[in-house]
C-alpha positions as CSV (number, residue, x, y, z in Angstrom):
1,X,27.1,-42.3,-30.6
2,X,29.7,-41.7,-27.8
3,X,30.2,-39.1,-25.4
4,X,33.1,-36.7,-26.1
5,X,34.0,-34.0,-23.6
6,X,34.4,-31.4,-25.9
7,X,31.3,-31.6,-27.0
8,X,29.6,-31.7,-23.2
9,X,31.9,-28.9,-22.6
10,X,30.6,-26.6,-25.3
11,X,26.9,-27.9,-25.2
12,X,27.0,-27.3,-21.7
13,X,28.9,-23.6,-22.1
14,X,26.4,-22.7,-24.6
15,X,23.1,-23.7,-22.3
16,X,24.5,-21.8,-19.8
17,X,24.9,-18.9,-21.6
18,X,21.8,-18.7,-23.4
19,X,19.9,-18.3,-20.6
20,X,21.8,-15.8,-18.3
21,X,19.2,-14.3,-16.6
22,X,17.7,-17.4,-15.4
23,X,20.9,-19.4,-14.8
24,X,22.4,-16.7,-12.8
25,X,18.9,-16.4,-10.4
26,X,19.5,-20.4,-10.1
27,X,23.3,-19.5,-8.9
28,X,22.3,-17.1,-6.5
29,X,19.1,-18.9,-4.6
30,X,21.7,-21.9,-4.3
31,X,24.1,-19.4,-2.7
32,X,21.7,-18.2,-0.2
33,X,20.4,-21.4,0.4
34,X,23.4,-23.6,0.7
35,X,25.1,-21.1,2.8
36,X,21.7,-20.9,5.8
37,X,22.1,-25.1,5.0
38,X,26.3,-24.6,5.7
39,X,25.5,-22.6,9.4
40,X,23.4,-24.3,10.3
41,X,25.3,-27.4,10.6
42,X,28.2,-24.8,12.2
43,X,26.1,-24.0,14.9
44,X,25.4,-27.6,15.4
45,X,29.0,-28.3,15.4
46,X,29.4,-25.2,17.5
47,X,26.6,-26.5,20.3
48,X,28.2,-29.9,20.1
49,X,31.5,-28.7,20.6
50,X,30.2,-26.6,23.8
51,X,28.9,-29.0,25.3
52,X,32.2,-31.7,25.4
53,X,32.9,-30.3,28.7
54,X,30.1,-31.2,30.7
55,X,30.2,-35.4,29.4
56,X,30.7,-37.6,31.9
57,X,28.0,-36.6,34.3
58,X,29.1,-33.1,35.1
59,X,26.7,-30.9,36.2
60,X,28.9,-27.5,36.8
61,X,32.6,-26.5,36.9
62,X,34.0,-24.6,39.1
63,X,36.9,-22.3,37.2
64,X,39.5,-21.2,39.7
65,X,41.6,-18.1,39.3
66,X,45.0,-19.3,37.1
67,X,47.0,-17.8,39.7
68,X,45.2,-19.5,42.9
69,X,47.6,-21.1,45.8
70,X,47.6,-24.4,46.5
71,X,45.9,-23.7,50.0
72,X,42.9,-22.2,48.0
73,X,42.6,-25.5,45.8
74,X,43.2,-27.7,49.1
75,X,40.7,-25.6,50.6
76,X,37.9,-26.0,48.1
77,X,38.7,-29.6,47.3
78,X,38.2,-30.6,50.9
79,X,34.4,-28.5,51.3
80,X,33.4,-30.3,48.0
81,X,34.3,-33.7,49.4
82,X,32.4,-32.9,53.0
83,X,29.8,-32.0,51.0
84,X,27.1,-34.5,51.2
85,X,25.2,-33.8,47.8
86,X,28.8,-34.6,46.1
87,X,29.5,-37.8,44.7
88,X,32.7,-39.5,46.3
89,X,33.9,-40.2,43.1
90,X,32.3,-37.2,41.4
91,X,35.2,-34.5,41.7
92,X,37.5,-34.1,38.9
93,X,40.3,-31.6,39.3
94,X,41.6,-30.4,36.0
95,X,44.7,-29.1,35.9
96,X,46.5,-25.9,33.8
97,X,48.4,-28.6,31.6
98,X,45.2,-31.0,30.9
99,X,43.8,-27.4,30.1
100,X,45.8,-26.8,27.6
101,X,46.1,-30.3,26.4
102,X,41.9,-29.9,26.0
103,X,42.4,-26.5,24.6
104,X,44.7,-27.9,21.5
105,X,42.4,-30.9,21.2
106,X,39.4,-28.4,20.5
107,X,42.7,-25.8,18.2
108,X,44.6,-28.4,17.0
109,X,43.6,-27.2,13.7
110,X,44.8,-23.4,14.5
111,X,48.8,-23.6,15.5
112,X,49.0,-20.3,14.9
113,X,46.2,-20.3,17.7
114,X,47.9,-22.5,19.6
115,X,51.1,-21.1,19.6
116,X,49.8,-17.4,21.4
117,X,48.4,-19.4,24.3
118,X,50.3,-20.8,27.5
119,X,49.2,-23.2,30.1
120,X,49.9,-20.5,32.8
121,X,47.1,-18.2,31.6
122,X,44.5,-20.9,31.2
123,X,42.4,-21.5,34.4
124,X,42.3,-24.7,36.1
125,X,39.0,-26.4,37.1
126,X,37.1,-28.4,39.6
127,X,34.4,-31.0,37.3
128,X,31.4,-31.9,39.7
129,X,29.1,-34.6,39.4
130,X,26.6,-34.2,41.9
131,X,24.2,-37.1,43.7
132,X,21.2,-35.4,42.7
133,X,20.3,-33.8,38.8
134,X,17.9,-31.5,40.3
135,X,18.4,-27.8,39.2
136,X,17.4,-25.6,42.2
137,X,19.3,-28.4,44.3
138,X,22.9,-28.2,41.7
139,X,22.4,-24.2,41.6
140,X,22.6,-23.7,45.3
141,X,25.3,-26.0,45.8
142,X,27.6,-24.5,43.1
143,X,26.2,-21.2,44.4
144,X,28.2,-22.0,47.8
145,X,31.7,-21.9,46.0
146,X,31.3,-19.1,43.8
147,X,32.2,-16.3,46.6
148,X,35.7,-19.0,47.6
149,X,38.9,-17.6,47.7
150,X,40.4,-18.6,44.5
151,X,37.5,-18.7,42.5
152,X,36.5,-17.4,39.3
153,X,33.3,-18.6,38.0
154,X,31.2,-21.3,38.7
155,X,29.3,-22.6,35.2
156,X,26.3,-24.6,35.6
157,X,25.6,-27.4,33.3
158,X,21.7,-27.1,32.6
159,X,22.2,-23.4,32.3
160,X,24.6,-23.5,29.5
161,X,23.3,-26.3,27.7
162,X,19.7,-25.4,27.9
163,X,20.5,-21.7,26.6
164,X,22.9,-23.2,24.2
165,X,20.5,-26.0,22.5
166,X,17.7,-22.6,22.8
167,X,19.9,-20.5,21.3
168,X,20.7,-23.3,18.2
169,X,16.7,-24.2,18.4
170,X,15.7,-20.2,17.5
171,X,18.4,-19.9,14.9
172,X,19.6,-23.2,13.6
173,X,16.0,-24.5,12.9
174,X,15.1,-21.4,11.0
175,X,18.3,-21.5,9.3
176,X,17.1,-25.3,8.3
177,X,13.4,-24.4,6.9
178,X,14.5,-21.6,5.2
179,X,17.3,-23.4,3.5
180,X,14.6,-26.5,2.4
181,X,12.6,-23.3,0.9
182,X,15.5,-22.3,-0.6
183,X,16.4,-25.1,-2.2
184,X,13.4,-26.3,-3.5
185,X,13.2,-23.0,-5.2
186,X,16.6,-23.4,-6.5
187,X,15.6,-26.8,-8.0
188,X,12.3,-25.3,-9.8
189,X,14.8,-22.5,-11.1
190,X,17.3,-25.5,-12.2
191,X,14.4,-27.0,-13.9
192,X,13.1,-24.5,-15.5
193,X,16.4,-23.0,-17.0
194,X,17.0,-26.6,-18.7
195,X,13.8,-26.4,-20.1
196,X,14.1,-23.2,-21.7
197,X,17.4,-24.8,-23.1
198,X,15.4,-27.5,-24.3
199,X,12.7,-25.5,-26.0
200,X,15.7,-23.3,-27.3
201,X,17.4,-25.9,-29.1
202,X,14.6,-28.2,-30.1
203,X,15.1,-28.2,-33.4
204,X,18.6,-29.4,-33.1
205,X,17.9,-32.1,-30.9
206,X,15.2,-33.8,-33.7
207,X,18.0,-33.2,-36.0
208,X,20.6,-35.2,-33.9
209,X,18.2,-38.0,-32.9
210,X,17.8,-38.4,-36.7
211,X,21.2,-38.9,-36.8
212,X,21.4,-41.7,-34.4
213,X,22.0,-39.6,-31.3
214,X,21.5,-41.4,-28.8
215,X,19.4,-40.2,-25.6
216,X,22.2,-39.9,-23.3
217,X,24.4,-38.6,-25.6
218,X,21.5,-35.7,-25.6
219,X,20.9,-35.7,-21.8
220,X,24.4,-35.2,-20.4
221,X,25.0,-31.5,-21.1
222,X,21.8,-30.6,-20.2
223,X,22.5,-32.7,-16.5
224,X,26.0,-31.3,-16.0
225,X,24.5,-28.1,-16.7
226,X,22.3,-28.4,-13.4
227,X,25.4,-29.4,-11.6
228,X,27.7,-26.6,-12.7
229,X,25.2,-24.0,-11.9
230,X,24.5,-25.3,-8.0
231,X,28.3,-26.2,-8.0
232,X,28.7,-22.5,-8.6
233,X,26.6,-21.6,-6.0
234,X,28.3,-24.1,-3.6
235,X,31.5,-22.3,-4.4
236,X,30.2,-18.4,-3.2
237,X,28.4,-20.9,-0.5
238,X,31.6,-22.2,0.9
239,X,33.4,-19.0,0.6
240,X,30.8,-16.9,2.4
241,X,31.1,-19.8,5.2
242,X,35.0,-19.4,5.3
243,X,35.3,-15.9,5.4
244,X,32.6,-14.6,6.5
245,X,30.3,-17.3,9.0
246,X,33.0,-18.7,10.3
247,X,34.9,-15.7,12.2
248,X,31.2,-14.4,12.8
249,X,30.6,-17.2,14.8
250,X,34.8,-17.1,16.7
251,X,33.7,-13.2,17.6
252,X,30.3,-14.6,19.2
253,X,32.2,-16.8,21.0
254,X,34.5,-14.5,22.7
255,X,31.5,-11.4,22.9
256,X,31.4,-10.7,26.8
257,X,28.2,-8.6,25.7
258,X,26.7,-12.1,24.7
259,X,27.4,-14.6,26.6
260,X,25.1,-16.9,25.5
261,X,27.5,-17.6,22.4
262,X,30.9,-18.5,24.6
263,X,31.9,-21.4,24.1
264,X,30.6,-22.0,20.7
265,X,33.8,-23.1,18.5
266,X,34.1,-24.1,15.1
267,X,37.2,-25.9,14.9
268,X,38.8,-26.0,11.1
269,X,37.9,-30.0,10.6
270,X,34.2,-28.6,11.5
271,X,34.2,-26.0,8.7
272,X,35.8,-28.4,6.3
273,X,33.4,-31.5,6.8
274,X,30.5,-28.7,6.8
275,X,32.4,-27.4,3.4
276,X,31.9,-30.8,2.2
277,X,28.7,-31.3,3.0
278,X,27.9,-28.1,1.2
279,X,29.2,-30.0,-2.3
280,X,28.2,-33.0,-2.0
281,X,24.5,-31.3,-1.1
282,X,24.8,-29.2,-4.3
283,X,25.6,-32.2,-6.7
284,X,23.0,-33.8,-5.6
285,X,20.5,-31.3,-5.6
286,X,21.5,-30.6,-9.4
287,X,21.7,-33.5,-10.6
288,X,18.2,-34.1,-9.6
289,X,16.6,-30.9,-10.6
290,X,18.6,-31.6,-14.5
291,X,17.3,-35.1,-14.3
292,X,13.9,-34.7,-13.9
293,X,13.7,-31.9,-16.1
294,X,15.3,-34.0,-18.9
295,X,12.7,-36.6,-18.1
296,X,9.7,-34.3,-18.1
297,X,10.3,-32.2,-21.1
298,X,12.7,-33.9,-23.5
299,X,11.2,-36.4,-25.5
300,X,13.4,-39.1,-26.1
């Protein structure tokens, strides 16, 4: 007997229906669950996209003032290379223009971003890769240039990182487990709505495998109703991560009250791979939950 889309369509409609109560507590755990699963891999992206600046080696950056003379950069340039815990080759002076040329790299996905900020106002940098990794040893020499003429801030390396990845490890974890509970409770929820279905309609089913249905022809609404209802929930999911995680995070970043968050950005292409990730999760996860319930409880 083939498969006709009308009728998976209305079978499907109907199942969902039928059971409102429990189809709409499967929506909503996949909501909450996909959307701790969705920022978590933000901050991720977030921590990762932090931490570009210090590849290479680079144990702290010194950030001069944008409006700093030449004297000033002269000045510091030649104490870091008379310094003796300073690799030779380890200073790497970084410009307003390759600023700005990093800073639409990271925005390139936000002209409108982009377009608000000028090369003049960005500040330009001094990238040190020191002879020794040690912490105490890295902290007093970047120490010695943070009271310079010229300077702004001196940013350690091991300081952001370690806070960042601790920062990610409190929340991002959590977010992980919690998501895993989630979402095994969403598939016992998937399960259990498409057997009440099943147990609904059961008479009908013995009436259609008399007729020759065959057992897929049977199976598939049930299956793409687990798909619909976690697809739904990957929709609010999504949304919530758009609209609502997603500028959460962009005011973290730029919260002087916290700076642990600055630097954490979540560039468009993040959100949208993360958005994917979201759906593709959800099929999954209901196709499995449908399948396994239509192998455990329907006898055919």
């Amino acid at each position: 007997m083939a498969i006709k889309l009308d009728y998976v369509a209305r079978e499907t409609a109907t199942n969902l229906t039928r059971n409102i109560t429990l189809t709409v507590a499967s929506v909503l755990t996949v909501v909450v669950s996909l959307t701790l699963f969705g920022s978590a891999v933000l901050l991720n992206q977030g921590v990762n996209n932090a931490n570009d600046r210090f590849k290479g080696g680079i144990e702290f950056i010194i950030y001069l003032q944008p409006g700093s003379t030449q004297e000033q950069k002269d000045s510091i340039r030649r104490d870091l290379e008379a310094n003796p815990d300073v690799k030779p080759d380890g200073i790497t002076y970084v410009d307003q223009d390759e600023t700005y040329e990093e800073f639409k790299r990271l925005f390139g996905d936000s002209p409108e971003l982009v377009e608000t900020v000028t090369p003049d106002i960005l500040p330009p940098s001094f990238r040190i890769a020191p002879r020794v990794q040690d912490p105490d040893v890295v902290q007093a020499l970047g120490d010695q240039f943070q009271a310079k003429p010229g300077v702004y801030e001196v940013v350690f390396a091991f300081e952001v990182v370690k806070r960042i990845q601790e920062t990610f490890n409190k929340i991002g974890v959590r977010f992980l487990l919690a998501a895993v509970l989630l979402l095994v409770a969403a598939l016992m929820l998937i399960l259990n709505t498409i057997r009440v279905a099943m147990f609904a309609r059961r008479r009908e089913i013995e009436v259609m495998k008399l007729v020759g249905a065959t057992n897929w022809f049977i199976r598939v609404p049930f299956i793409v109703e687990g798909i619909i209802q976690t697809l739904l929930g990957a929709a609010v999911a999504v949304a919530s991560m758009t609209f609502v995680i997603r500028p959460f995070i962009d005011e973290l970043s730029q919260d002087k009250v916290l700076p642990i968050f600055q630097g954490f950005e979540v560039t468009n292409s993040n959100l949208l791979f993360t958005n994917a990730l979201v759906v593709a999760v959800a099929v999954v996860i209901g196709a499995i939950g449908s399948a396994v319930a239509v192998s455990r409880f329907l006898d055919v």
